[in-house]
Structures are given as C-alpha cells and as structure tokens.
Biopython code that builds the backbone (N, CA, C, O; Angstrom):
import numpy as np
from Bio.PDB.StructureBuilder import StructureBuilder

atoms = [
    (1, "UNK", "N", (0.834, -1.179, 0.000)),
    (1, "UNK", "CA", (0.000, 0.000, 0.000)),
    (1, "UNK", "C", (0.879, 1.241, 0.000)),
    (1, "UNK", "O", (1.901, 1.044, 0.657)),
    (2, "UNK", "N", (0.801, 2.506, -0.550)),
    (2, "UNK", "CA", (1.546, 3.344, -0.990)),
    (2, "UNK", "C", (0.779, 4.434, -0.361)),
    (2, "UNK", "O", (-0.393, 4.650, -0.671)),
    (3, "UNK", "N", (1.481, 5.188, 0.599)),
    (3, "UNK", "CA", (0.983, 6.231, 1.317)),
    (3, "UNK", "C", (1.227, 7.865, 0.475)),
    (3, "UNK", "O", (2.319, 8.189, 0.009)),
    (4, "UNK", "N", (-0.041, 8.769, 0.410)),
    (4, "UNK", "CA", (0.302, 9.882, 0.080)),
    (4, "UNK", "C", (1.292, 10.615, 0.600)),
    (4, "UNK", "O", (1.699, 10.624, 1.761)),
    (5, "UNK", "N", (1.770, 11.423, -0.615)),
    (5, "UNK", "CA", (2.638, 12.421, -0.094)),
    (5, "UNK", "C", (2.396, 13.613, 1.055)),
    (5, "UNK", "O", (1.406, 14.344, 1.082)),
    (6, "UNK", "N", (3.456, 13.649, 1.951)),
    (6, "UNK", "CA", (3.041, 14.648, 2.907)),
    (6, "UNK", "C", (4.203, 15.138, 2.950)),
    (6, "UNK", "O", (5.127, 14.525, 2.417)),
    (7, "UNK", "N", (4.494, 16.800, 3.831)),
    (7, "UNK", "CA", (5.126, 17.222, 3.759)),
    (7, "UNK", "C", (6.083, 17.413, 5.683)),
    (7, "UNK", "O", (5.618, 18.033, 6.639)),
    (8, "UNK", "N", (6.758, 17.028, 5.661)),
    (8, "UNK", "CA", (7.199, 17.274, 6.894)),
    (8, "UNK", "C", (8.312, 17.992, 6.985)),
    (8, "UNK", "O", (9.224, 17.986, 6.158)),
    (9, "UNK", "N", (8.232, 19.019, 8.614)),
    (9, "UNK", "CA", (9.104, 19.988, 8.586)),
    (9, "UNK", "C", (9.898, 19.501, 10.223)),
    (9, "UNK", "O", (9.303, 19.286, 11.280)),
    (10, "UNK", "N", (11.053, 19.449, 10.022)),
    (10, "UNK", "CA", (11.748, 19.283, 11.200)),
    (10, "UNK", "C", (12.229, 20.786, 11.781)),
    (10, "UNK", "O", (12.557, 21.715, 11.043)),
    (11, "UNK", "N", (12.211, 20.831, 13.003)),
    (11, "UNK", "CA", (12.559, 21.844, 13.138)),
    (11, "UNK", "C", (13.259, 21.886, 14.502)),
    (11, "UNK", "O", (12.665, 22.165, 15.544)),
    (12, "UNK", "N", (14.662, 21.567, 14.416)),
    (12, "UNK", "CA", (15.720, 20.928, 15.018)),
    (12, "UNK", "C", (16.823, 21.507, 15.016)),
    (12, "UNK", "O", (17.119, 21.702, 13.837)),
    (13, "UNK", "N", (17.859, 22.020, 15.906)),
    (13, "UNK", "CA", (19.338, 22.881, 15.645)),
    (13, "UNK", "C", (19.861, 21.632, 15.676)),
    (13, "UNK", "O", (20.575, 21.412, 14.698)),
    (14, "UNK", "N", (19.761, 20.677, 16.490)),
    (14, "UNK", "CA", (20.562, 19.393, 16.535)),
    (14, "UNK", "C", (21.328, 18.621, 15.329)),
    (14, "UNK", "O", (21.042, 17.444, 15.549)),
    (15, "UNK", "N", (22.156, 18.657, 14.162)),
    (15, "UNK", "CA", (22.306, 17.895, 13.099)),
    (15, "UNK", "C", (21.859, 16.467, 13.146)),
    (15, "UNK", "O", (21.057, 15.910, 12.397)),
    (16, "UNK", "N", (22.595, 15.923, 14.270)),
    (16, "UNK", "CA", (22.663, 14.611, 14.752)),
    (16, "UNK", "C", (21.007, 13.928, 14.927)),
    (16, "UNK", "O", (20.636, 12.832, 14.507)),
    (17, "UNK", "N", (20.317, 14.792, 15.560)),
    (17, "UNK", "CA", (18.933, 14.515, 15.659)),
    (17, "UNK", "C", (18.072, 14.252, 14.324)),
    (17, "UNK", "O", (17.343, 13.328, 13.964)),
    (18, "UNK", "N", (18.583, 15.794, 13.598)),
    (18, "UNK", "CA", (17.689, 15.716, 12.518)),
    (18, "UNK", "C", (17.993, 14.628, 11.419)),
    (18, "UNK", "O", (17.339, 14.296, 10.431)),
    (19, "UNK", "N", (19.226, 14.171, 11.923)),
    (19, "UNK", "CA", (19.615, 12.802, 10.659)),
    (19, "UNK", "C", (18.357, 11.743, 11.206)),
    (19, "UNK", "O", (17.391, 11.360, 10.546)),
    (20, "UNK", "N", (18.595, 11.509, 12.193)),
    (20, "UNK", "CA", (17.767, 10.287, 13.139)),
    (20, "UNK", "C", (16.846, 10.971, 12.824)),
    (20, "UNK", "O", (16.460, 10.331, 11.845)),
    (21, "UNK", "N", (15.927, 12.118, 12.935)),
    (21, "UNK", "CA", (14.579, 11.780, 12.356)),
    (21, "UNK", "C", (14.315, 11.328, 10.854)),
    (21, "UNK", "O", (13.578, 10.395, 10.533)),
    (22, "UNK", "N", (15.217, 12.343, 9.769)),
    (22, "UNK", "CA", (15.117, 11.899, 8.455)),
    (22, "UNK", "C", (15.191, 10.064, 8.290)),
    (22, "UNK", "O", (14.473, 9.409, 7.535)),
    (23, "UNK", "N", (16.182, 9.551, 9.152)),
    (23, "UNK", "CA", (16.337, 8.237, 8.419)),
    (23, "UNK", "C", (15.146, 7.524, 9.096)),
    (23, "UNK", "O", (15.109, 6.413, 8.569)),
    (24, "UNK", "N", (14.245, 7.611, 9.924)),
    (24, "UNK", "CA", (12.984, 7.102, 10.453)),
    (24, "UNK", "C", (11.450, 7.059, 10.010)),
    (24, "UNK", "O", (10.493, 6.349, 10.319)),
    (25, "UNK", "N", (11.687, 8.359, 8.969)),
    (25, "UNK", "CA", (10.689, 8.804, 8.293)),
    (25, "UNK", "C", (11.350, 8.267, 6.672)),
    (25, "UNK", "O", (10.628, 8.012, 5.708)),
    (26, "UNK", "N", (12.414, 8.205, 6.671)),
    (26, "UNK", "CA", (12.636, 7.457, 5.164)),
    (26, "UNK", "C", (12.756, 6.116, 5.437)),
    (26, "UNK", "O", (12.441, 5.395, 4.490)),
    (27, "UNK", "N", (13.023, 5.700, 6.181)),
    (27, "UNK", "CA", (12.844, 4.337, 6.736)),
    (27, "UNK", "C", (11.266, 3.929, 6.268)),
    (27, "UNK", "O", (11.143, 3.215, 5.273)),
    (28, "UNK", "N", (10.247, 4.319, 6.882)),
    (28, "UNK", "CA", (9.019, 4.134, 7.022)),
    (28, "UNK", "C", (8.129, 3.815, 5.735)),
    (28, "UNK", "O", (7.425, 2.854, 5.423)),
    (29, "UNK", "N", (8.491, 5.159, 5.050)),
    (29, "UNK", "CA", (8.080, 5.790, 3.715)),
    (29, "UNK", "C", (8.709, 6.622, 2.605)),
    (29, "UNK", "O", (9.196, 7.697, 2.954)),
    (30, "UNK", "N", (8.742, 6.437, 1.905)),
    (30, "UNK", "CA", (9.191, 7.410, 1.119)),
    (30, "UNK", "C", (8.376, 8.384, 0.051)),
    (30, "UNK", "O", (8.643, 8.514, -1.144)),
    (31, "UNK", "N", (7.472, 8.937, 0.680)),
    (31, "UNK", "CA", (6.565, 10.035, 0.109)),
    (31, "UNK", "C", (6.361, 10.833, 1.054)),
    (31, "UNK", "O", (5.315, 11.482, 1.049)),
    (32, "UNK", "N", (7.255, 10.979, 2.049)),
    (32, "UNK", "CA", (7.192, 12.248, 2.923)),
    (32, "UNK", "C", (8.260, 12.550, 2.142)),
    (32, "UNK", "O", (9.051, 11.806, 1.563)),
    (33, "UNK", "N", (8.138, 14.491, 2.229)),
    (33, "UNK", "CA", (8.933, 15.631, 1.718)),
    (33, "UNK", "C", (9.372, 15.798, 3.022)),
    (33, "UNK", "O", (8.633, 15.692, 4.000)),
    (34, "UNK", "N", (10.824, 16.116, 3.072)),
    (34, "UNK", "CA", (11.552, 16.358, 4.638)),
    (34, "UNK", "C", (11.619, 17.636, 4.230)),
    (34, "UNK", "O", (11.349, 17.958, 3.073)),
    (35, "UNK", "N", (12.011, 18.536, 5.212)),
    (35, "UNK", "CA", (12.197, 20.050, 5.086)),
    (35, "UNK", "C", (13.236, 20.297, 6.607)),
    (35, "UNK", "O", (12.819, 19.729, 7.616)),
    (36, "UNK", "N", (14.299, 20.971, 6.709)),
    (36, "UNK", "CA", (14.905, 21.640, 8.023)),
    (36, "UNK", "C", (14.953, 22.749, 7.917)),
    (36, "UNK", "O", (15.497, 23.519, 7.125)),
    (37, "UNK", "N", (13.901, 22.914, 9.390)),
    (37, "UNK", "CA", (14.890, 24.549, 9.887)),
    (37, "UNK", "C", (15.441, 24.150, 11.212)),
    (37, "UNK", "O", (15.023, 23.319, 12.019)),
    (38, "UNK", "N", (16.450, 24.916, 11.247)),
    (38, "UNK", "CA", (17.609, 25.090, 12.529)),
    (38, "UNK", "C", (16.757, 26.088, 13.704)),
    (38, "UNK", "O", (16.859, 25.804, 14.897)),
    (39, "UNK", "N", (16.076, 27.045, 13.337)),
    (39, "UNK", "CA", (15.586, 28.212, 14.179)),
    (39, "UNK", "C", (13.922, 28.410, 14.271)),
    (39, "UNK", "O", (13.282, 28.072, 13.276)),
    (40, "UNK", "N", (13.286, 28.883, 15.289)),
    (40, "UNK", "CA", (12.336, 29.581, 15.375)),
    (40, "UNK", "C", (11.881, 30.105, 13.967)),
    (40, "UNK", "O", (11.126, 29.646, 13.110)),
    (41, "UNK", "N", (12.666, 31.289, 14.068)),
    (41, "UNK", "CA", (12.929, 32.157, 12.210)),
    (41, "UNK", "C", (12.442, 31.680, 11.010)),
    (41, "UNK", "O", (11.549, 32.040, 10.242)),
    (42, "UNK", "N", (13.272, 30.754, 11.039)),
    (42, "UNK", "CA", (13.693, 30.019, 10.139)),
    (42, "UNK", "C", (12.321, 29.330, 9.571)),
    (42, "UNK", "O", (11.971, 29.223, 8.396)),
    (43, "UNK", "N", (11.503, 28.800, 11.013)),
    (43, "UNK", "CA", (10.297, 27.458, 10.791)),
    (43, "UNK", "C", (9.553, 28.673, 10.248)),
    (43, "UNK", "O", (9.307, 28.703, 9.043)),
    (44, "UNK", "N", (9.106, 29.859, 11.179)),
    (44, "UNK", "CA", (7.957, 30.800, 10.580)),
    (44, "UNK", "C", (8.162, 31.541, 8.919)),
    (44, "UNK", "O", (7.246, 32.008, 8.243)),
    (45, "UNK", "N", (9.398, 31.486, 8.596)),
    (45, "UNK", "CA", (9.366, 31.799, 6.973)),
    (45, "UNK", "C", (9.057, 30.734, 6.449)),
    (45, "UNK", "O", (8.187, 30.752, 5.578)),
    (46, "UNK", "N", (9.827, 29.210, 6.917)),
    (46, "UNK", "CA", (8.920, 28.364, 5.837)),
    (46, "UNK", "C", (7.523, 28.197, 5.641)),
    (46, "UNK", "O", (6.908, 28.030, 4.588)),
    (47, "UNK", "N", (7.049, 28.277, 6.988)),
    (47, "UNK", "CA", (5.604, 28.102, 7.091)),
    (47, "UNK", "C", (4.681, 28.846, 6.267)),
    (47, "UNK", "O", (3.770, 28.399, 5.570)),
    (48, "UNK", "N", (5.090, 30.210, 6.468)),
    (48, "UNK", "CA", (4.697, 31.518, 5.588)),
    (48, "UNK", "C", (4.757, 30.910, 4.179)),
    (48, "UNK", "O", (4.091, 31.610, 3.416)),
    (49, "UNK", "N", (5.313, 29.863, 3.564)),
    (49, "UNK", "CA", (5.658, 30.363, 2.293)),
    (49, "UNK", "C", (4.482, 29.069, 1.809)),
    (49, "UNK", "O", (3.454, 29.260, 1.158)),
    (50, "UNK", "N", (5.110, 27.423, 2.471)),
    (50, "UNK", "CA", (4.391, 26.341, 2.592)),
    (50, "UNK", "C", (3.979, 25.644, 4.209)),
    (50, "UNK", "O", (4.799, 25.179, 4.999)),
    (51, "UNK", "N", (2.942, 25.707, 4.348)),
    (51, "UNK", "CA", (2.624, 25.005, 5.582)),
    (51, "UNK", "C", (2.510, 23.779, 5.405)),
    (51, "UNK", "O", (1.826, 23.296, 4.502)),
    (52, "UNK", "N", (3.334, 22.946, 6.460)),
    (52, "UNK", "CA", (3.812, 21.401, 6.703)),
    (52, "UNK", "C", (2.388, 20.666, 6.858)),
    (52, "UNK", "O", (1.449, 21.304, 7.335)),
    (53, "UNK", "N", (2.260, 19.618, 6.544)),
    (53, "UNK", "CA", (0.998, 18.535, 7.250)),
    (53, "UNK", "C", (1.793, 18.075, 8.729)),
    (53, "UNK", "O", (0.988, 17.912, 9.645)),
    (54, "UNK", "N", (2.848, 17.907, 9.000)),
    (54, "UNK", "CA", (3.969, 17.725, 10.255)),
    (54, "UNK", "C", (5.079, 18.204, 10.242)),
    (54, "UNK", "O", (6.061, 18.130, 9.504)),
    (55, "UNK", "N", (4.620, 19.088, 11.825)),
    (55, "UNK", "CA", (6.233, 19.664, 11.715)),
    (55, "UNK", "C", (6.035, 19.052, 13.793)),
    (55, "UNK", "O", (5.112, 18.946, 14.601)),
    (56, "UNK", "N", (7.219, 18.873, 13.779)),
    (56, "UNK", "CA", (8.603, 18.422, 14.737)),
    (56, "UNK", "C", (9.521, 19.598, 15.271)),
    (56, "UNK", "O", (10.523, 20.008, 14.684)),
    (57, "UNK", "N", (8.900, 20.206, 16.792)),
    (57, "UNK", "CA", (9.591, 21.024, 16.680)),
    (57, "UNK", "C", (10.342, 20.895, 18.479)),
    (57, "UNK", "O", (9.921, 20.508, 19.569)),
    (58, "UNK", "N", (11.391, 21.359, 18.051)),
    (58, "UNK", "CA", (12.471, 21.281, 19.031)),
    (58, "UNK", "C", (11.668, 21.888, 20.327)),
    (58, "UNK", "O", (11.085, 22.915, 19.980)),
    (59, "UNK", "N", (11.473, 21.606, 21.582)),
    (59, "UNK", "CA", (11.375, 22.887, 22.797)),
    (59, "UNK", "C", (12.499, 23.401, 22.970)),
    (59, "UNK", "O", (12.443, 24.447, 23.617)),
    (60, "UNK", "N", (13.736, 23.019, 22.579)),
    (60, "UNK", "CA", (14.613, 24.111, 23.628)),
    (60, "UNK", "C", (15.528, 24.837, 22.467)),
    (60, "UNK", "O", (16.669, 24.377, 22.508)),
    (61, "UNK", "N", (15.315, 26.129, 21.144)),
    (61, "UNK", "CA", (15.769, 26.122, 20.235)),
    (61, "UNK", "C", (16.604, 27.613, 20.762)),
    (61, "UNK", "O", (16.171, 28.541, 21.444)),
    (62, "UNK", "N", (17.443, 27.482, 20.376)),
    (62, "UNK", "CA", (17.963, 29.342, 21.258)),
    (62, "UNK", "C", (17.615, 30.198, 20.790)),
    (62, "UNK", "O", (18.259, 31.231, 20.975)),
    (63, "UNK", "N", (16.734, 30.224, 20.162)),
    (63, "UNK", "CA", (15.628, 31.171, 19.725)),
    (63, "UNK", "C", (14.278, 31.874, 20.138)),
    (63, "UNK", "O", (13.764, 32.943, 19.808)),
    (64, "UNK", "N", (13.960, 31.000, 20.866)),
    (64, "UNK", "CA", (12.404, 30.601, 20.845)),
    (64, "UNK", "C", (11.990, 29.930, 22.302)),
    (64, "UNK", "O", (12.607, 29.040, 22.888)),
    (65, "UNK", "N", (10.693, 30.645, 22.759)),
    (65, "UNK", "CA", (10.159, 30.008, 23.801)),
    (65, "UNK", "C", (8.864, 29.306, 23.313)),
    (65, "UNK", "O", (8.087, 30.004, 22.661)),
    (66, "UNK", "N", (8.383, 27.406, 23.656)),
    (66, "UNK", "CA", (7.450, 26.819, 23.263)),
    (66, "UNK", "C", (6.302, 27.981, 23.215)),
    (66, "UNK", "O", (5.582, 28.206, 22.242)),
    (67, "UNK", "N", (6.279, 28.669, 24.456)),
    (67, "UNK", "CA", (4.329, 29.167, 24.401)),
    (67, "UNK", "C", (4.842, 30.103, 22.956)),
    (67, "UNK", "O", (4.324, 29.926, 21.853)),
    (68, "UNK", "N", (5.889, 31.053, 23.209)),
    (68, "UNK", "CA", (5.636, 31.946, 21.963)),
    (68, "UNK", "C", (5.170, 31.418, 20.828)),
    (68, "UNK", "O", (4.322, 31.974, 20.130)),
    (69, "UNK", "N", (5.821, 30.053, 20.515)),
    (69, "UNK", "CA", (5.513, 29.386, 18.752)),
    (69, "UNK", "C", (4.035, 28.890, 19.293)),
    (69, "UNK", "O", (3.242, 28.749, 18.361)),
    (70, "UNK", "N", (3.562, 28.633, 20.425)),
    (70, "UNK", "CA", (2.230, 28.202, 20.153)),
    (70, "UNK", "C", (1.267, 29.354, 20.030)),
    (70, "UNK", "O", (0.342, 29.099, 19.259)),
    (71, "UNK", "N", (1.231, 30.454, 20.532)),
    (71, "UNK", "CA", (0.537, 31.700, 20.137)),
    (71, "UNK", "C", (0.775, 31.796, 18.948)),
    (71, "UNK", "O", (-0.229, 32.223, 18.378)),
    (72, "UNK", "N", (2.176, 31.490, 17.782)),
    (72, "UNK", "CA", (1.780, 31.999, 16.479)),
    (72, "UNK", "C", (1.310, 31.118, 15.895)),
    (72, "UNK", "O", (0.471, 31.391, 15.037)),
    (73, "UNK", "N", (1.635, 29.876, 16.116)),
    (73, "UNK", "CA", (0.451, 28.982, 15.757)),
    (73, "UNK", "C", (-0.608, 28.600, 15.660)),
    (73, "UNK", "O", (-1.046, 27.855, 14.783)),
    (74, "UNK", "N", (-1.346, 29.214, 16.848)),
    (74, "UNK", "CA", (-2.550, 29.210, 16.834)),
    (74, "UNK", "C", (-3.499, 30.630, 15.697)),
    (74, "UNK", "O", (-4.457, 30.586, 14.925)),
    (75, "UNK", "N", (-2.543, 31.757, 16.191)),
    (75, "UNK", "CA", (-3.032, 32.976, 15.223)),
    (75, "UNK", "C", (-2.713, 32.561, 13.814)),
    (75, "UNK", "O", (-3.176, 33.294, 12.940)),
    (76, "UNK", "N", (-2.048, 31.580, 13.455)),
    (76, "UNK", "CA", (-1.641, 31.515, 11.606)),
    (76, "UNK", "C", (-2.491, 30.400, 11.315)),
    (76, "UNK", "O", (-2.067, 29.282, 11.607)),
    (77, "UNK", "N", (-3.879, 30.543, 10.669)),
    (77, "UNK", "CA", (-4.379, 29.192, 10.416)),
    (77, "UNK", "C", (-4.032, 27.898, 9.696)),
    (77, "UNK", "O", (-4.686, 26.859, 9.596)),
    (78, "UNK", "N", (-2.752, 28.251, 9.186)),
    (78, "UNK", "CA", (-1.960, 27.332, 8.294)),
    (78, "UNK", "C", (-1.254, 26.390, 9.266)),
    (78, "UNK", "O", (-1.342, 25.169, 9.136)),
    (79, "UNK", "N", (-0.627, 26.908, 10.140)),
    (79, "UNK", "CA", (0.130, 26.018, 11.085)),
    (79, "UNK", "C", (-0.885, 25.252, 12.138)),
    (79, "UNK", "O", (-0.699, 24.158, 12.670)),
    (80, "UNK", "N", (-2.024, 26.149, 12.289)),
    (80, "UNK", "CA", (-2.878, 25.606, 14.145)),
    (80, "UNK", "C", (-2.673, 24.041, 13.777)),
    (80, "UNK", "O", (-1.883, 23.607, 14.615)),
    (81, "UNK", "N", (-2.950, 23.276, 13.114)),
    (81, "UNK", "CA", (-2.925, 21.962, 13.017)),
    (81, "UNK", "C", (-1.932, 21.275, 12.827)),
    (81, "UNK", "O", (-1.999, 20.110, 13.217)),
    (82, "UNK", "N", (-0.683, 21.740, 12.174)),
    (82, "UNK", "CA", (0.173, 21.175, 12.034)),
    (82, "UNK", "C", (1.576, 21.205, 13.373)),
    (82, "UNK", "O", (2.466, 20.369, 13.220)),
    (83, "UNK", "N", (1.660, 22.031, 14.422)),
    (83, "UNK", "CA", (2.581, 21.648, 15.391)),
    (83, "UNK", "C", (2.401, 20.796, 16.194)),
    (83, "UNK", "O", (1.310, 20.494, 16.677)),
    (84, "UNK", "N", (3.875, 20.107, 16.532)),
    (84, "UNK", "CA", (3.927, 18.752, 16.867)),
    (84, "UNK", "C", (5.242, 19.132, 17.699)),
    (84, "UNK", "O", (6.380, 18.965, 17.260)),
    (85, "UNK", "N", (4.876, 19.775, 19.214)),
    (85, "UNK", "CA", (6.364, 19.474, 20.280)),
    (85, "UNK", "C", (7.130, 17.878, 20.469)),
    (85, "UNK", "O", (6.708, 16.742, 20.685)),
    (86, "UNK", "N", (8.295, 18.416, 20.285)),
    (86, "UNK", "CA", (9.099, 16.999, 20.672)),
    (86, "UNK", "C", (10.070, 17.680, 21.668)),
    (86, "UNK", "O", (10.178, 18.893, 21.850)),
    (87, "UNK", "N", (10.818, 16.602, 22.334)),
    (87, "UNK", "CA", (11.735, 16.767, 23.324)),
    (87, "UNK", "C", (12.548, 15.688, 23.116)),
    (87, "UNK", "O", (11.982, 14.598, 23.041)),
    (88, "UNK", "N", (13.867, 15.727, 22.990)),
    (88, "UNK", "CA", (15.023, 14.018, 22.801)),
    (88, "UNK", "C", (15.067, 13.850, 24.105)),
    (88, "UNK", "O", (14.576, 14.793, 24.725)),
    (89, "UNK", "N", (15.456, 13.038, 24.704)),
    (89, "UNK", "CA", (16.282, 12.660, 25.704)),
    (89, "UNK", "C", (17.557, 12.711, 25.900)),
    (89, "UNK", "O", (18.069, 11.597, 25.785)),
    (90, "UNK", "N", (18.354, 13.618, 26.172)),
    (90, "UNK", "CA", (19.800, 13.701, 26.159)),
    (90, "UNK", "C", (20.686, 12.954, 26.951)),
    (90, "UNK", "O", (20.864, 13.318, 28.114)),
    (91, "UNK", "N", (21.497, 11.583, 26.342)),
    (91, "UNK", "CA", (22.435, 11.403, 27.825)),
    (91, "UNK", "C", (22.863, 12.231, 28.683)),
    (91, "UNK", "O", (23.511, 11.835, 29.652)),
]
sb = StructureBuilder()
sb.init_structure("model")
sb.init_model(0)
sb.init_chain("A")
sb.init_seg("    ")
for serial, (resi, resn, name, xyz) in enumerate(atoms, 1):
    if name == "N":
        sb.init_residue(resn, " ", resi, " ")
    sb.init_atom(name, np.array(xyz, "f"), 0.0, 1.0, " ", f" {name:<3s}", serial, name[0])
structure = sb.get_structure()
C-alpha cells in the first residue's frame, strides 16, 4: 500500500537529531517531503511560504520560547494543526 505524499518539517538545531529523524521517516516511507529549519525564524518563513501537514519542533531552540511558537500557531491558520512538540532525551 503506498501512502500519500506529505510534507514534513523538522525543526531541530541538533544535526545529529535531525539525521535520526530523516532516516525514520525514510525508513518508514518514502513520500514524505523532509524540510529543516535550525531556528524559530527560520520554521515561521517556511511556514509563511508552505505550511507542513507535520512539523517536529524542538522545545529548547535558542531562539524561541514553546508558548511563543504556540501563540503563532494558533493565530496563523496554516500552522494551528500542524505543530507537533518533541523533546530528545539527552544522555
């Protein structure tokens, strides 16, 4: 069975992380579109331009406090549905 294309946005400073998510989601499927941003910034211009069906977003980005991105998330009707907090576990 062949899953539609979706678009997913990581949004991760971590390199190391964002490999481990890419190879989990290409692992899985391969009709997700991966996308990175490193920053806060960074996620709200992509969003602006294309809004993700999933985005993955860092809590602790040195940018950015969680509630702030959830207030613009909620005010941008493109994103309200699509944020998705994550947290790694760091040794």
């Amino acid at each position: 069975m062949t899953c539609p294309p979706f678009r997913l946005l990581i949004v991760e400073d971590e390199p190391s992380l964002v490999e481990k998510v890419q190879e989990a989601f290409s692992a899985g499927t391969s009709s997700a579109r991966i996308r990175v941003a490193t920053s806060l910034s960074q996620y709200r211009e992509m969003v602006t331009v294309e809004a993700p069906d999933i985005a993955l977003l860092d809590l602790s980005l040195p940018d950015c406090q969680l509630l702030e991105e959830i207030r613009f998330s909620s005010e941008n009707s493109e994103t309200r549905k699509s944020g998705s907090p994550c947290r790694w576990n760091r040794p």
